[in-house]
C-alpha positions as CSV (number, residue, x, y, z in Angstrom):
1,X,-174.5,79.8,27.6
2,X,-172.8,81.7,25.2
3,X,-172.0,84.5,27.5
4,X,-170.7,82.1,30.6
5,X,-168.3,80.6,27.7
6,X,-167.1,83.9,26.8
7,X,-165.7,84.8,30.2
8,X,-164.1,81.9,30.8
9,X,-162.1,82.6,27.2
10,X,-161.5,86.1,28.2
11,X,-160.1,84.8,31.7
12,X,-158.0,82.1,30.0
13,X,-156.6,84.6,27.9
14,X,-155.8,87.3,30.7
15,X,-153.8,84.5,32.4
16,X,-151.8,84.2,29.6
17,X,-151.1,87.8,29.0
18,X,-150.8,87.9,32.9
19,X,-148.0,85.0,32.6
20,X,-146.6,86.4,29.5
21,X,-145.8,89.8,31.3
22,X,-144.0,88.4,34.1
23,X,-141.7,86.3,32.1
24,X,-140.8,89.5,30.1
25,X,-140.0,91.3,33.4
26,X,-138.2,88.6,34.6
27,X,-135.9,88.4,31.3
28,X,-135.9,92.0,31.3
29,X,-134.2,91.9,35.6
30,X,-131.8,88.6,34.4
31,X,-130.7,90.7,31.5
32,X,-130.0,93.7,33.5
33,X,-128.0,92.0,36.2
34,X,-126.5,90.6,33.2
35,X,-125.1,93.7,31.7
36,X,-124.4,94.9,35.0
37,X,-121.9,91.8,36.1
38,X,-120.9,92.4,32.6
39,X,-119.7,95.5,32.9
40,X,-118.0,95.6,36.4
41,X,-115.7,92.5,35.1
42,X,-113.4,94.2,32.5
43,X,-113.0,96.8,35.5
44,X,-111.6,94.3,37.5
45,X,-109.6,93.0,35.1
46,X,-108.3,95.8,34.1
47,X,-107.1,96.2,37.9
48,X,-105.9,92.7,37.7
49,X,-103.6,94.0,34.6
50,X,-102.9,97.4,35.9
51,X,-101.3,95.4,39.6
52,X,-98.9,93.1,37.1
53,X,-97.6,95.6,35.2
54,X,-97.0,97.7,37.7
55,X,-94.9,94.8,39.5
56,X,-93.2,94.0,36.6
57,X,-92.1,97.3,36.2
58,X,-90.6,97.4,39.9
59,X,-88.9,93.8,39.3
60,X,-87.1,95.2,36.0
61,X,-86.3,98.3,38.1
62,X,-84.9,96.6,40.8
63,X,-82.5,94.1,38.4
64,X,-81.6,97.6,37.1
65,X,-80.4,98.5,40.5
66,X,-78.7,95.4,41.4
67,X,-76.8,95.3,38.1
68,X,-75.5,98.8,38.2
69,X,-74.0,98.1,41.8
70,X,-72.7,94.4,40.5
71,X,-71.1,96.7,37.3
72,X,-69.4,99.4,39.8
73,X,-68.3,97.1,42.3
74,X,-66.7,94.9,39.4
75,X,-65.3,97.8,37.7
76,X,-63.9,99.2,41.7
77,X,-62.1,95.4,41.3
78,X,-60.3,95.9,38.0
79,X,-59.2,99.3,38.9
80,X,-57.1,98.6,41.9
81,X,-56.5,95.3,40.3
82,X,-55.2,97.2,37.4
83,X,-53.1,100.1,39.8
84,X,-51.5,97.1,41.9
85,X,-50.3,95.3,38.3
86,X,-49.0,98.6,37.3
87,X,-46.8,99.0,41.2
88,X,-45.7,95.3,40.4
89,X,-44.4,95.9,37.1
90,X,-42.5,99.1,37.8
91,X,-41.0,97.6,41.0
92,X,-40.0,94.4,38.7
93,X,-38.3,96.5,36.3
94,X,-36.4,98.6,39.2
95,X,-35.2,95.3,40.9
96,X,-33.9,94.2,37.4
97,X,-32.3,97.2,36.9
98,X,-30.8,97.0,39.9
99,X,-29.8,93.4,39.9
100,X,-28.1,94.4,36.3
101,X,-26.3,97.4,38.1
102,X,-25.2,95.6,41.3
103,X,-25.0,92.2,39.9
104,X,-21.0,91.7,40.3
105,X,-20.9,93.3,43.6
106,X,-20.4,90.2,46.0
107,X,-17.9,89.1,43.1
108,X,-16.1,92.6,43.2
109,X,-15.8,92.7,47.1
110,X,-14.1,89.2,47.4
111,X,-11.7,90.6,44.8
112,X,-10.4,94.0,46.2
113,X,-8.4,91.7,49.1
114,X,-6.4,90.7,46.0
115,X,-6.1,94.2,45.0
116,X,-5.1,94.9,47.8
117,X,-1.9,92.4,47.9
118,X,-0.7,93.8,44.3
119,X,-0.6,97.5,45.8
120,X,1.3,96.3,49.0
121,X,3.8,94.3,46.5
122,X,3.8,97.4,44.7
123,X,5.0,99.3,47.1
124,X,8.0,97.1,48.3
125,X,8.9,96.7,44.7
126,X,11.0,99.7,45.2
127,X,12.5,99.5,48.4
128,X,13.1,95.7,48.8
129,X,16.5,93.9,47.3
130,X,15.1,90.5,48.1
131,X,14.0,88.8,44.2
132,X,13.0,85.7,46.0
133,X,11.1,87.2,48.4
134,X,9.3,89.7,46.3
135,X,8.9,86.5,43.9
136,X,7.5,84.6,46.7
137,X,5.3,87.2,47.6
138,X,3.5,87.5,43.4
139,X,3.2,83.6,43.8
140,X,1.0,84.0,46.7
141,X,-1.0,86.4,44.9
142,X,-1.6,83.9,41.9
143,X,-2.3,81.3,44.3
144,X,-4.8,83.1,45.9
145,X,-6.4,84.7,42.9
146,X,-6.5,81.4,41.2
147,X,-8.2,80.0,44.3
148,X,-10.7,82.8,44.8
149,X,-11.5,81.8,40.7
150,X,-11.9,78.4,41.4
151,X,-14.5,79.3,44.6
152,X,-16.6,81.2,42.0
153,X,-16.8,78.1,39.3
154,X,-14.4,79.5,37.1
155,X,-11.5,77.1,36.1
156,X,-9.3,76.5,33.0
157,X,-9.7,75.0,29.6
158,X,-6.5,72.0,29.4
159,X,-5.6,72.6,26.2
160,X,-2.0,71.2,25.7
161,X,-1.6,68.0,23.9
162,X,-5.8,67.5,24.1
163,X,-7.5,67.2,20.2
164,X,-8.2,70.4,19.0
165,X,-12.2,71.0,19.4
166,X,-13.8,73.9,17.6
167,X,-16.4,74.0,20.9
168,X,-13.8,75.4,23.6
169,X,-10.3,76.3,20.6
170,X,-9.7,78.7,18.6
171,X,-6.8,78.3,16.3
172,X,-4.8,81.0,16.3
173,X,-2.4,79.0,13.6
174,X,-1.2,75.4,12.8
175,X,2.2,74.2,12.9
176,X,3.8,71.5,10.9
177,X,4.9,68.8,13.7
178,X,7.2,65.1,12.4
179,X,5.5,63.4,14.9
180,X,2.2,61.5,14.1
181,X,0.6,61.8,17.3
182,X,0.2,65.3,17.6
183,X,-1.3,66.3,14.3
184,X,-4.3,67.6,14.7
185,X,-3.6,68.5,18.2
186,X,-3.1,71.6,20.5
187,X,0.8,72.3,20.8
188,X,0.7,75.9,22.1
189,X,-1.3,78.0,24.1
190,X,-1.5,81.3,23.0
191,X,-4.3,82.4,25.6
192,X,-6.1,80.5,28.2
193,X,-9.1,79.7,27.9
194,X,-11.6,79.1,30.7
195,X,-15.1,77.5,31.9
196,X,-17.5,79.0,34.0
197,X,-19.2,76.1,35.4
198,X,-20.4,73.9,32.1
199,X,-20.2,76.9,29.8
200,X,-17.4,78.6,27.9
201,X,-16.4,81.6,29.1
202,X,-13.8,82.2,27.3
203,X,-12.4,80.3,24.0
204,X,-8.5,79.3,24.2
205,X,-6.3,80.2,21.7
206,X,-4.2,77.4,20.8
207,X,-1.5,76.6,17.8
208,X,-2.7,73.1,16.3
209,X,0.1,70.4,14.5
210,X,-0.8,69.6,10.8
């Protein structure tokens, strides 16, 4: 009896063991798979880091690129902006300089007729013994100078018997009048005076009653 209980302790006990060494191989393969999955995923990861950076690095390249050519193609613009100021400016200043120059010439032309008519009276001055005509002839000049100043907006300051006015006189002297109404008033012309359109082109010089 003793003996028949015996084995059947020693068989209990050789399952276990049996049992015992399975589960420790099977802990020992789920540990190795383990450390093997383990140690391929930082691997990968590390790919997974390596591929970013590297296209992060060809992005920032790339914005390097397309600024450069934004920054020269700007800077193209401001040069020829910068040359065609430049022509504009110097062409400016030579048309002023010009205009300054050649500003009376239309003026001068319509005048040289009139010179013209003094150098022909002139030269009958001499020869001719007819006062009225010759006369005649220096009143048409007048006439037709006067005119030609009136075409251009040049007339003349009336002055004579008008309130003497410090904007368009200048007293030349004062006079002592008896009559009442023309103190303070112009008597005598010394010089005309004369508008060019609204403005004073030149000051008349008058003699004003006190």
């Amino acid at each position: 009896m003793m003996t028949k209980k015996k084995k059947q302790q020693d068989e209990i006990i050789e399952n276990i063991q049996s049992k015992t060494s399975d589960n420790k191989d099977n802990n020992n393969t789920l540990d190795t798979e383990n450390i093997t999955n383990h140690g391929s995923q930082p691997t990968q990861e590390s790919n997974i880091d390596q591929g970013s950076n590297g296209s992060s690095a060809d992005k920032t390249i790339a914005g390097l690129k397309d600024t450069e050519e934004k920054l020269a193609d700007m800077q193209d613009k401001y040069l020829r902006l910068s040359a065609e100021f430049d022509n504009y400016r110097k062409r400016t200043l030579r048309e002023k300089m010009d205009m300054s120059k050649y500003a009376g010439e239309n003026l001068l032309l319509k005048i040289i007729p009139v010179m013209d008519d003094f150098e022909r009276a002139l030269s009958h001055m001499d020869s001719t013994t007819d006062r009225q005509a010759m006369k005649d002839g220096i009143d048409l000049i007048y006439l037709k100078l006067s005119e030609f100043l009136k075409q251009n907006g040049i007339k003349e300051i009336e002055s004579i018997n008008s309130n003497f006015d410090v904007d368009i006189h200048e007293a030349v002297a004062k006079m002592s009048v008896n009559e009442e109404d023309k103190k303070g008033k112009v008597i005598d012309v010394v010089q005309k005076g004369y508008f060019l359109q609204d403005k004073v082109l030149r000051f008349a010089k008058v003699v004003v009653g006190e």
